[in-house]
N, C-alpha and C positions, 0 to 999 in steps of 0.2 A: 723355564717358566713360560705360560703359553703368554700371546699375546693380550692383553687386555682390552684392547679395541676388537679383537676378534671373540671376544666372550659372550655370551649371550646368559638372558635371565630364563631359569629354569619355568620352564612351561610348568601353568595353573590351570588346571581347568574348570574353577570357578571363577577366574576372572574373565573365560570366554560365555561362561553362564551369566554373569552381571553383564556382559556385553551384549547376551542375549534380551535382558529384563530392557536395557536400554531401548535397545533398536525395536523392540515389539511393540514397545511402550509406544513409540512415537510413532510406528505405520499406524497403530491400532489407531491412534487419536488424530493422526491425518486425513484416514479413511471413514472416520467419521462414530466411530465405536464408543459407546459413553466413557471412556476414560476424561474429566476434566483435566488434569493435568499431565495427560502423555508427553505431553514436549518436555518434561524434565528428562528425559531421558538423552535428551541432549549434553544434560548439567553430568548424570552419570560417566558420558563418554568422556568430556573434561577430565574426569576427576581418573579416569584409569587411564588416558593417555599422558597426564603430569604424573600418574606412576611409575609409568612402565618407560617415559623417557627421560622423567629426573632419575629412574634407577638406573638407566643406562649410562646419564651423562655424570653423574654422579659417583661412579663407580670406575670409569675411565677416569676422570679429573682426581681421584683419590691416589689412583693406582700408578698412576703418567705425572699428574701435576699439569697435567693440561688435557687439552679436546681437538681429534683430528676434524676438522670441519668437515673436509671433503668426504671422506670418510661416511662421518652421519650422512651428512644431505644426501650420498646415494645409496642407503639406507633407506630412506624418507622419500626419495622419488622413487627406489623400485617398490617402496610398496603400497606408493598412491597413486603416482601419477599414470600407470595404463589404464585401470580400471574407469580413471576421471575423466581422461580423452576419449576414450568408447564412448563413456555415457554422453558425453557434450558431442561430438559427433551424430549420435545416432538422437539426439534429442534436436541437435538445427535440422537434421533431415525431416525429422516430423513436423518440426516449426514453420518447416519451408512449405510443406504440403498444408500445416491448417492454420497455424498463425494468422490474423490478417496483418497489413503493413505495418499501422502503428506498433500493432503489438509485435512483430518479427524486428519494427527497427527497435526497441526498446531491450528486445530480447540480446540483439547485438551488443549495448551495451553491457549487458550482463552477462555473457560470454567472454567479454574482454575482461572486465573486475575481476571475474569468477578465478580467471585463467591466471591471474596476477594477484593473487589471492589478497583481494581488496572488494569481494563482495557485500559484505559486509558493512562497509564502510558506504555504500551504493545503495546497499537495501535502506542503509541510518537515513540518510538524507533524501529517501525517496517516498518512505511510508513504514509501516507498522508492520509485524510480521503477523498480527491477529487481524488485520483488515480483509473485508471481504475480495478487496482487488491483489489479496496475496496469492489466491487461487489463479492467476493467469500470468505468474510466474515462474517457468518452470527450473528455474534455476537459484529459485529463493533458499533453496535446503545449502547451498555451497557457504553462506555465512558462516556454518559455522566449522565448516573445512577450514575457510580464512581466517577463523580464531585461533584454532590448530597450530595454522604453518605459522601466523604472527609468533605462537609462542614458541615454536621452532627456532625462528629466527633471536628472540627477547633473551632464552636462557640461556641457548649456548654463548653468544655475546657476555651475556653480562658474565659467568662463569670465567669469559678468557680475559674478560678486563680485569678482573679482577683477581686474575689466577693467586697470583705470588701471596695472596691473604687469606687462609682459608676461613679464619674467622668472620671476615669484611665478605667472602661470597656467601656463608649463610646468614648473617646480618641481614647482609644487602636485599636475599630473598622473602627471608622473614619480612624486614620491610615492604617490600613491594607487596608480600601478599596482606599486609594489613590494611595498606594504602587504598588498596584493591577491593577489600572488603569494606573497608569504612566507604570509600565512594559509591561502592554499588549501596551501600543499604540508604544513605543520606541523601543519593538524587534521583533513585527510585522515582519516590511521589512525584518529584517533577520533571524528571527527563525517563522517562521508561523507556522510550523507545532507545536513548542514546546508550545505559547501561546493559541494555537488554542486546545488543550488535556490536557495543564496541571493546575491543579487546583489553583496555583497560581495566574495567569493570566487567569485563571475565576472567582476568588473568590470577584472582585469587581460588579461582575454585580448581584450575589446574597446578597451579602451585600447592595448593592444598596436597594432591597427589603427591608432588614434588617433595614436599613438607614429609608428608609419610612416608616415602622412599627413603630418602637419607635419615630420619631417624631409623629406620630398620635396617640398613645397611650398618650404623653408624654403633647400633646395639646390639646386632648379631641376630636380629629377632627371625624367629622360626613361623611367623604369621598365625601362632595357633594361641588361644586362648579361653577364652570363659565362651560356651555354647551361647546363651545369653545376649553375648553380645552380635552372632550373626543375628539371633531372631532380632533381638528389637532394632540393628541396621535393614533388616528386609522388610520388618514391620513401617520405621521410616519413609523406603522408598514407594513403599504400596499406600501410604497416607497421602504421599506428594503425588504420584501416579493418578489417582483413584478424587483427590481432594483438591487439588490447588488449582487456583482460578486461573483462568488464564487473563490476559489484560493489565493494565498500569500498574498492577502493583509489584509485577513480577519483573526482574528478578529480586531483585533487593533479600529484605530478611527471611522470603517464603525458602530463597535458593538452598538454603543453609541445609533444611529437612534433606531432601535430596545429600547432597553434597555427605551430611555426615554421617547417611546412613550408609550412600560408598563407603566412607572410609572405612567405619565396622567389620563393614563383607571383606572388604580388603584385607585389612590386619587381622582377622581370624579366619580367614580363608584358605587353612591348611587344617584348620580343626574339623576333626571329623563328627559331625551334626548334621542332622535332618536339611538342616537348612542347605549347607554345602554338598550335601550328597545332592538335594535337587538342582542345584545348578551346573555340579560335574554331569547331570545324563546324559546320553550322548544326545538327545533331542534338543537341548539349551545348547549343549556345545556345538553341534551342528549351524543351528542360529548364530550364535556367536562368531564362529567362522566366517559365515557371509557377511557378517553382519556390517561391514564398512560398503561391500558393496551392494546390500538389501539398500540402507540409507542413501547411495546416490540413486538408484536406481525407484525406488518406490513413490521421489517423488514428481517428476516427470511422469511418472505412470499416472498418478494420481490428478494432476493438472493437467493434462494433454487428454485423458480420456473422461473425465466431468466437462471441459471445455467442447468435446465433440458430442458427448452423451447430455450436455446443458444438465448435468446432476445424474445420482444414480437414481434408477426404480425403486430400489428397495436395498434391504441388508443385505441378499443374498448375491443383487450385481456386485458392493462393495467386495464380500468378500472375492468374488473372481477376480477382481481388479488386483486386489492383493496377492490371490496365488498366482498372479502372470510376472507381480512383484519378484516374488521370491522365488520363479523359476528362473528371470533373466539375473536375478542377484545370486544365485547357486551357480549359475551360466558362465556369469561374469568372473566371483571366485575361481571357480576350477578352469578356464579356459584361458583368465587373460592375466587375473592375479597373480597363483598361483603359478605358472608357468617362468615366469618374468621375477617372482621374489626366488624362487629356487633354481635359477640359471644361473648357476655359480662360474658357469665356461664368459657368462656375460660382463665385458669390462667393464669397472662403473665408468670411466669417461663413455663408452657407449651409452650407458643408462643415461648420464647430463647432454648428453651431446642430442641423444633421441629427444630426452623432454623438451631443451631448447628447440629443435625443429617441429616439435608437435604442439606446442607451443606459440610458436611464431606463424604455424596456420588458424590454429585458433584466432587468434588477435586479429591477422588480414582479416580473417573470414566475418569476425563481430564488426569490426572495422569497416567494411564493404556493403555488410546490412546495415549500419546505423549513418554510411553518407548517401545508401539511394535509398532511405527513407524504406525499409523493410520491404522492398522489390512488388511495389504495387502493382507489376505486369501478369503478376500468375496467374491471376485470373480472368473469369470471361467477362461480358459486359453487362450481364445482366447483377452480376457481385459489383461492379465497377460501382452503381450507381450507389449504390449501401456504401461502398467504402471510401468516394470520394463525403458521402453526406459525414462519416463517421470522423474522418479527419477535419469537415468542415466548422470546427468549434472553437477555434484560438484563435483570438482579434490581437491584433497590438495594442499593447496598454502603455507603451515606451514613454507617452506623456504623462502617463498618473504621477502621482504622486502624493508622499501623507504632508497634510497639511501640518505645518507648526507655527501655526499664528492663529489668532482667534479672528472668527466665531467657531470654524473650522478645525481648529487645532487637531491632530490626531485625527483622522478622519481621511480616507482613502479622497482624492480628487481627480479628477479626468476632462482635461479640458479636451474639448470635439471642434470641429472649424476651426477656422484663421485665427488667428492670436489675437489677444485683445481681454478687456473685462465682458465678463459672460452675460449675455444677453436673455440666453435659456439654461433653466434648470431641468435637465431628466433625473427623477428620482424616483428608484425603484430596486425591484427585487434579481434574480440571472435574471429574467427577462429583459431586464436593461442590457445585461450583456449580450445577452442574443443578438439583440440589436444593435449593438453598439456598431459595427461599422457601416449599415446602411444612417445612422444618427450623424454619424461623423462626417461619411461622404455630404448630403444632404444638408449640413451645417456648412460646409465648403464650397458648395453649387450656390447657397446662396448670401455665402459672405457674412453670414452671424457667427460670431463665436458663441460656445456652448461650453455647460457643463454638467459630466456623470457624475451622480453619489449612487453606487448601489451595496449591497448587503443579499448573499444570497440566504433563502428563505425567511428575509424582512419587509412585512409590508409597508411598503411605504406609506404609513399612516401615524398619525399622533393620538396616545392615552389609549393607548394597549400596548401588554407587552404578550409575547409568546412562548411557547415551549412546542418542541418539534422532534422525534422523532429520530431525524435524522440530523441532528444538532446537539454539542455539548451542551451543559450548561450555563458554562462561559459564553459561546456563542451566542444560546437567548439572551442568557444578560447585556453583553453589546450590542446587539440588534436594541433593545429598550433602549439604551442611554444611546447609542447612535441619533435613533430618532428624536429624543429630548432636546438632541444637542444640536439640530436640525432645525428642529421647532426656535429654540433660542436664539437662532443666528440671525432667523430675518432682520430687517431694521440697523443690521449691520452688516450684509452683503453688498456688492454692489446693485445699481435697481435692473431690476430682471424685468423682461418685457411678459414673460410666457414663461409657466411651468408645465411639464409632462412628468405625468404618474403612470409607471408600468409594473404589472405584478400576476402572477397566477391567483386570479379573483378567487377562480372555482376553488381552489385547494385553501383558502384561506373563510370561503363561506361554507363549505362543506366539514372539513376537518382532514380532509384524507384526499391520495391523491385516486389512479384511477386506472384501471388494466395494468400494465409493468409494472407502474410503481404506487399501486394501493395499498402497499403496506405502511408509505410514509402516511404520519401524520401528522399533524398540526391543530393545539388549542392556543385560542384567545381569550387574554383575559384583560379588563379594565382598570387601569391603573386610576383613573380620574371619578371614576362614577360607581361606586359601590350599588347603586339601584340596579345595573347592568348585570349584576353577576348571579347567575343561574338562567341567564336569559340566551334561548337560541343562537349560536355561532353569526350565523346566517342575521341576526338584528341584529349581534353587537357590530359585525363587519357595517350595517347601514350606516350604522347611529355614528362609530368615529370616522366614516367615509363623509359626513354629514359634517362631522367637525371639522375634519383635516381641510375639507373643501373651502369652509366657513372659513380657519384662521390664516387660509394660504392667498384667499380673494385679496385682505387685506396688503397684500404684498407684490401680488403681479398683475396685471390687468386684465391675463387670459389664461383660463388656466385649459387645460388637457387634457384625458384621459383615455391610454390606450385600451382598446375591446381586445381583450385577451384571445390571441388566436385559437382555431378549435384545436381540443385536442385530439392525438391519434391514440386512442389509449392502449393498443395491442402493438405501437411502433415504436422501433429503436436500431438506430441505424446499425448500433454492430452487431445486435441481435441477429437482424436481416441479414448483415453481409458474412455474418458465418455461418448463417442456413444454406444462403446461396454458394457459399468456395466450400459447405460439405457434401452438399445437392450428389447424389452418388456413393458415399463414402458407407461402407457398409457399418450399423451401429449408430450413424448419424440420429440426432434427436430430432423424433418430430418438429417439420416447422409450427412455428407458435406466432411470430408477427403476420400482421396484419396491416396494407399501406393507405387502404384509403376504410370511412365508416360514414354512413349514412349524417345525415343532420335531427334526423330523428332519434338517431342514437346521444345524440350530445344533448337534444332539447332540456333537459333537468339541468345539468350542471352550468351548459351556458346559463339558464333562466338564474342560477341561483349566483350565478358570475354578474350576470349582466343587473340584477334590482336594487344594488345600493348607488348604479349610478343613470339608470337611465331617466328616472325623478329630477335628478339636478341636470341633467343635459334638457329635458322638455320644459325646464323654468329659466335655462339660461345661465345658469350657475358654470356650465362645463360645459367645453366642444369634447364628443364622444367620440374618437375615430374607430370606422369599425373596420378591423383589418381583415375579418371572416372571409369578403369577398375575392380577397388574393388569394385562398387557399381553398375555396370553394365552390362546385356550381350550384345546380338547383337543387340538388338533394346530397352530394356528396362530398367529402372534406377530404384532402388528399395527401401523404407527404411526399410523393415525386409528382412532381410537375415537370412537362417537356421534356422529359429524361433527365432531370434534373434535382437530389434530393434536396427537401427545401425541411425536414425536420433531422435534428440531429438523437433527441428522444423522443415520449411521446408527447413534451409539452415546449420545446427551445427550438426554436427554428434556426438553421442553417446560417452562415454570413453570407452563402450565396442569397438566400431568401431575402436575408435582413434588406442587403442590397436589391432586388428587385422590387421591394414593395417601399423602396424610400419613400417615393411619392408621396406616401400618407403625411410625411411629416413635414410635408411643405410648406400648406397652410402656418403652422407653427412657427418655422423660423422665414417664411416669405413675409407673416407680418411683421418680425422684429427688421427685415430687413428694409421694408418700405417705411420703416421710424427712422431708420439710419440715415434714408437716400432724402426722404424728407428733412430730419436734420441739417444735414448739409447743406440743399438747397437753400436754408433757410441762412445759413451761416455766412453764405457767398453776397 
């Protein structure tokens, strides 16, 4: 009797055609092809990898009463791990050449995960795989390799714990994949991103596999059945492919479509039908074959050349982009795959002993770029400037904290200056942040302690609330009740000498923003004054800049308000800085920023920034600080200065900035500070 670790499952060549449906699905919807729901094609590869290795482990543990590990695992690294080291190799090579630093040290860490198959677990915690900043990840496709190897690691285990029971190991599986299912469909609504990355809450759709393996081993089944049933499984995946949204809702109950229309193709996928005949062609089988390394490879292609290309022209670059795909994925199979799975002279301690050492360069390698901060040297100096500005945007926040005591309660706080009860209130929108370390220094120089409230894209105003664009719903809604709770507290803060309001006036009297980013917008609407509504943006921003002024007098004795720097509307520092480290690169996209613009260019937007407050600065109501002058001469507004970038987009100025234009905010806290020195005097 031959060995049963040595037995292999007879080749299907309809399950290299579903591998086919899979992996096309997902270049095509990468590349931007109206497939809405391509990425289920992910869900596909699940469901035929929990086939084809519960049929494997399933069938050894039948046969033996147990599972050689080693055995597997070098099974499993010859026939992933070469194709995966090429592609991560030949992907930091290009990283290194276009990457800028934040993004190559970010990259590092995701080379390490990737490599320890815990990317996954890195993408959960880091962002959304539908977010637009998923495109300058080129190593976000590896999640779900690390789903993969997770369940690699989950069956064979639990199989050997539980060897001596054979009933207790499909119990135990049955359980988990219900477990598995009921989690995914129940925290959907409210954790997407976590069920959608975490192997938990994928581990039912490849047990599902699993599930139909061992029944079919366990009944003797010959895979063929009612025609019928491939069509309406192919009809399934072509609804989910073609239909399913991509976003919050998924994966939950949408994953099911997919998943069961695998299984269909699957168990009658020896039956001879229209259906199966098209996916044995050899053009699907073909596909199929590459098809593990189409998917590392498509999408580094994808991300590395929209990142240098800043988007394709049209359909017809997407498609080149994709057949450069599938020549280095056809490349990769027959030259590094295949070579390496069918070396049979090759020992597997050779195979673990390579992957350990190739392995162990990767991790230095991610390692090395995530402690010198993504090798900020590669470049010349004229990128230098772009990409010191670009990294120029993370202040220490180490003193916030959420308030949990009232008036305050719940509510971000950030005390600025020496310690103490706060003498200045800054309350505003990022802009506050921008600023916050020339507030802070400048709160230290003169000895007032201070404190930040800010809310980004919330004006700092009372009796409106917002909707935005580039904001959930939940966010508008905190942004109102933030401010509410704001308005409520005076009269029970400590007394404050001076309040400063800072906010992007223009974007909030206009509705929208302006060059880069005009596609955001922003409406205001009047929660207090129903006469207000249908009334120009541009009045209602007056009328509660009128109020807010009004109910805030009653509480400080000098109020503030900063002159919204101009803006660059065509600048953004990483924009610039990877125009300038591609400046040569052939393919490279037209430059598109732009560093400095005229004052005649901004006239409208400053005028429509600047009219709800410069009425109450010429009555007295407000000191107006105009910051323009630091960032402008007689006709021009700039965002390098000195060699020095002082904008990080087209509207947030730099911490270097923040910090050279402290001075503005002297006045401010130099009068709380001459209250204090007079106090004293008075006290001696």
């Amino acid at each position: 009797m031959s060995n049963p670790r040595n037995q292999t499952l007879p080749y299907r060549g309809d399950i290299d055609g579903l591998r086919a449906v899979a992996v096309l699905s997902v270049v095509l919807y990468h590349f931007g092809l109206p497939l809405q729901g391509g990425f289920v094609g992910v869900d596909i590869f699940f469901v035929i990898s929990g086939f084809l290795i519960g049929g494997i482990l399933w069938r050894e543990y039948d046969q033996t009463g147990t599972l050689w590990l080693r055995h597997f695992y070098v099974r499993r690294f010859r026939r992933l791990a070469p194709a995966f080291f090429v592609m991560a190799i030949v992907t930091t090579l290009l990283g290194w050449a276009l990457l800028l630093p934040f993004e190559f040290r970010e990259y590092g860490k995701t080379l390490i995960s990737a490599t320890v198959y815990l990317s996954n677990v890195l993408f959960f915690r880091s962002a959304g795989y539908f977010d637009a900043a998923s495109e300058s990840k080129p190593l976000l496709h590896t999640w779900s390799l690390a789903v993969e190897e997770q369940f690699y690691i989950f069956l064979p285990l639990l199989i050997l714990f539980l060897a001596r029971w054979r009933w207790g190991v499909l119990g135990a599986i049955v359980a988990a994949w219900g477990l598995s299912l009921a989690g995914c469909i129940l925290l959907t609504p409210g954790f997407s991103t976590a069920t959608f990355y975490l192997f938990p809450f994928r581990a039912w759709e490849l047990l599902t596999g699993v599930l139909l393996a061992i029944w079919g081993y366990e009944t003797g089944r010959q895979w063929r059945g009612w025609a019928v049933l491939s069509w309406l499984g192919m009809a399934l995946i072509l609804v989910a492919i073609v239909f399913i949204p991509a976003g919050p809702l998924f994966p939950g109950i949408l994953a099911i479509v997919p998943v069961l229309g695998s299984v269909l193709i699957l168990a009658n996928g020896l039956n001879r039908n229209p259906v199966n005949q098209l996916l044995c062609n050899r053009y699907a089988v073909f596909f199929g074959a590459i098809s593990y390394s189409l998917y590392l490879w498509h999408w580094p292609i994808f991300t590395l050349s929209t990142y240098l290309r800043d988007g394709y022209a049209n359909l017809l670059e997407a498609l080149l982009w994709m057949a450069l795909s599938v020549g280095l994925g056809w490349a990769s199979w027959r030259f590094v795959e295949n070579p390496v799975r069918r070396a049979a002279k090759l020992p597997g301690g050779v195979v673990l002993s390579g992957s350990a050492l190739a392995s162990a360069i990767l991790l230095g390698l991610g390692g090395w770029l995530f402690v010198n901060d993504g090798m900020p040297g590669r470049f010349g100096p004229k990128a230098q400037v772009h990409i010191a500005a670009s990294g120029d945007f993370l202040q220490d926040w180490s003193r916030c904290y959420i308030a949990d005591t009232l008036p305050l309660d719940g509510l971000e706080v950030c005390p600025i200056g020496p310690d103490g009860p706060p003498k200045v209130l800054v309350w505003g929108d990022s802009h506050v942040r921008a600023f916050k370390e020339g507030l802070d220094l400048a709160a230290k120089e003169t000895g007032v302690p201070g404190m930040i409230i800010w809310r980004a894209g919330c004006p700092p105003l009372f009796h409106i609330r917002k909707v935005e664009s580039a904001a959930t719903q939940a966010q508008d809604t905190a942004c109102t009740q933030a401010n509410k709770q704001i308005e409520q507290s005076f009269g029970r803060l400590p007394a404050l000498d001076s309040i400063l309001l800072i906010g992007r006036w223009s974007y909030y009297a206009s509705g929208m923003g302006v060059g880069l980013d005009a596609e955001n917008t922003i409406t205001l609407h009047p929660t207090d004054a129903p006469e207000l509504v249908g009334h120009k943006q541009a009045k209602l921003l007056a009328v509660t800049a009128n109020d807010t002024v009004r109910a805030l007098g009653r509480w400080a004795p000098r109020l503030f308000v900063m002159r919204q720097p101009p803006e660059i509307p065509n600048y953004d520092s990483r924009k610039a800085a990877r125009e300038a480290t591609h400046a040569g690169w052939p393919l490279a996209a037209r430059p598109m920023t732009q560093g400095a613009v005229s004052r005649d260019a901004l006239a409208l937007r400053a005028s429509l920034a600047d009219a709800p407050w410069v009425p109450l600065a010429e009555t007295g109501q407000i000191d107006y600080i105009d910051s323009w002058p630091k960032f402008c001469d007689a006709k021009t507004c700039s965002a390098v200065i000195e060699g020095v970038g002082q904008y990080f987009d087209n509207n947030h100025i730099t911490n270097s900035a923040a910090l050279r234009v402290r001075d503005l905010f002297q006045p401010i806290f130099a009068q709380s500070s001459r209250k204090t020195a007079l106090t004293d005097d008075l006290g001696q």
